[in-house]
C-alpha positions, 0 to 999 in steps of 0.5 A: 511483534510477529510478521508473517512474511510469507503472506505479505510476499504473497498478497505483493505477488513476490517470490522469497527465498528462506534468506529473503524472508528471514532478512526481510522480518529482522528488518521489519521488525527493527523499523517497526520497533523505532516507529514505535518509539515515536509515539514515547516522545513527549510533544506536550506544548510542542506546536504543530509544524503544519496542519493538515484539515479541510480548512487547510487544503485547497480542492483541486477544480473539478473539470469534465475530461474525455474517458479513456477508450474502454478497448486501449484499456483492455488491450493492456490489461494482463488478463481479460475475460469476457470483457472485463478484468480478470484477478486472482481470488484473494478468498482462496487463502494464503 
């Protein structure tokens, strides 16, 4: 499987050196090839350990709360721009 480092450091917004990014795919590539053998394990008549599904989880109570101060959240914002938040463009390639 081929991982493109440089890409993923920069959608995380994290600088690499050559030695980072080489490490960093050996690494990756050696978890992702053991998750993958998980999926080789025969689990026919093995009983679940818990059962995640609706019926099993209780939802939380939903409860009015006051909304946070639109000016406080701004304040520590990074980067604001005419009110609202500003973001780097993600269409702008990689």
């Amino acid at each position: 499987m081929e991982i493109d480092i440089k890409r993923m450091a920069h959608l995380a917004r994290i600088d690499l050196d050559p030695q980072d990014e080489s490490t960093i795919a050996t690494e990756l590539e050696i978890i992702l090839a053991r998750i993958s053998r998980l999926f080789e394990v025969d689990v026919e008549g093995v009983p679940p350990t818990f059962v995640m599904g609706a019926e099993s989880m209780e939802p939380a109570e939903d409860l009015p709360h006051e909304s946070l101060c639109r000016e406080l959240v701004m304040e520590c914002a990074p980067s604001v721009h005419d009110g609202y938040f500003k973001v780097p463009r993600e269409s702008q390639g990689v």
